[in-house]
C-alpha positions as CSV (number, residue, x, y, z in Angstrom):
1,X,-24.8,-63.2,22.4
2,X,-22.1,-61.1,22.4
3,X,-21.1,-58.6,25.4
4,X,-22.1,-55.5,23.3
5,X,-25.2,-56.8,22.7
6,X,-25.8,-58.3,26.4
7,X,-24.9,-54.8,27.4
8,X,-27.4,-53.1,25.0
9,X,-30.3,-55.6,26.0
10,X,-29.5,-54.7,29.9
11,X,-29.6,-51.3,29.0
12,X,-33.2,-51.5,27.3
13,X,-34.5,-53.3,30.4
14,X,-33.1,-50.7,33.1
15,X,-34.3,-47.8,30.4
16,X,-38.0,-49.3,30.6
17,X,-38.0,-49.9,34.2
18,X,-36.3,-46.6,34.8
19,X,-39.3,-44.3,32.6
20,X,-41.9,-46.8,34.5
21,X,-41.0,-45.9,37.5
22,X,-40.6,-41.9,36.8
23,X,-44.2,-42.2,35.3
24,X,-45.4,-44.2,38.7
25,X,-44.5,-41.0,40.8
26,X,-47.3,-39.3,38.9
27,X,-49.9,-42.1,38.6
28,X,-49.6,-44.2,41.7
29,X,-53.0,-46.1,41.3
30,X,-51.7,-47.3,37.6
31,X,-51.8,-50.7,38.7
32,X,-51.2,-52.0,35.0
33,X,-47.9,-49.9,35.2
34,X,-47.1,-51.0,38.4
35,X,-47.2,-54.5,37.5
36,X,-45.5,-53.8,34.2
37,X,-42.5,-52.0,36.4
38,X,-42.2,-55.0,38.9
39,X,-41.7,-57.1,35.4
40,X,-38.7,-55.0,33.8
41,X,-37.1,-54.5,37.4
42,X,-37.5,-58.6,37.8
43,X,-35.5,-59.2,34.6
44,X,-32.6,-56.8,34.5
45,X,-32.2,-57.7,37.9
46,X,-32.1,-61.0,36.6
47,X,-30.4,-60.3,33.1
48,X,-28.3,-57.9,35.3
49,X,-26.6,-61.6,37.4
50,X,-26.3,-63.6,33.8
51,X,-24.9,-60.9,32.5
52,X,-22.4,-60.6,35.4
53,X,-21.4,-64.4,35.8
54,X,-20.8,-64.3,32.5
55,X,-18.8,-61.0,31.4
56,X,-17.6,-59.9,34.9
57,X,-19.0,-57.2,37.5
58,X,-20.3,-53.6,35.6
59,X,-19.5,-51.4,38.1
60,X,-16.0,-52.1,40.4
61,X,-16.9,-52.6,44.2
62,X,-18.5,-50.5,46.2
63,X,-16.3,-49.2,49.2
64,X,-18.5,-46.6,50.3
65,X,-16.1,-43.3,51.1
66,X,-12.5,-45.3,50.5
67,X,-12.5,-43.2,47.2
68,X,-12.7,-40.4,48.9
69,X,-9.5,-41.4,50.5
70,X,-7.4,-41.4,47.1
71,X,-5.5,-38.4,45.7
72,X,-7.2,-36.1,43.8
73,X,-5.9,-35.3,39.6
74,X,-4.5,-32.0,41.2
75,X,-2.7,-33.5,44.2
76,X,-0.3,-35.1,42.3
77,X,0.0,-32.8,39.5
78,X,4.1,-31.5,39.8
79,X,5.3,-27.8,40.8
80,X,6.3,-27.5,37.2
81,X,3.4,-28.5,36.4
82,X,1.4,-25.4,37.8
């Protein structure tokens, strides 16, 4: 499988998971969908670590507020360039 189409797979799973658990926050006793979320959030998390040891991280790491820290585009923009 190809990166593109790992990422498009992974993407399918969150997007499932994701409108299952938007849907649960209006029917709480759907115990079918409930079961069905736990399912797709089981597998991406699981697709989500094959995918990972395989193609590299997704998302850089997470520093908390460090990028708060760097300069922002208009902080290093020139005089000349005002």
């Amino acid at each position: 499988m190809t990166r593109k189409q790992a990422l498009l797979r992974l993407s399918q799973v969150q997007f499932a998971a994701w409108e299952l658990h938007v849907y649960l926050d209006t029917h709480p006793d759907d115990m079918a969908a409930a079961l069905r979320y736990k399912q797709y959030a089981s597998e991406y998390q699981k697709m989500l670590s094959e995918f990972e040891m395989q193609f590299g991280p997704i998302t850089g790491p997470a520093n908390g507020n460090d990028w708060l820290k760097d300069p922002w585009p208009w902080e290093n923009a020139k005089e000349s360039d005002c």
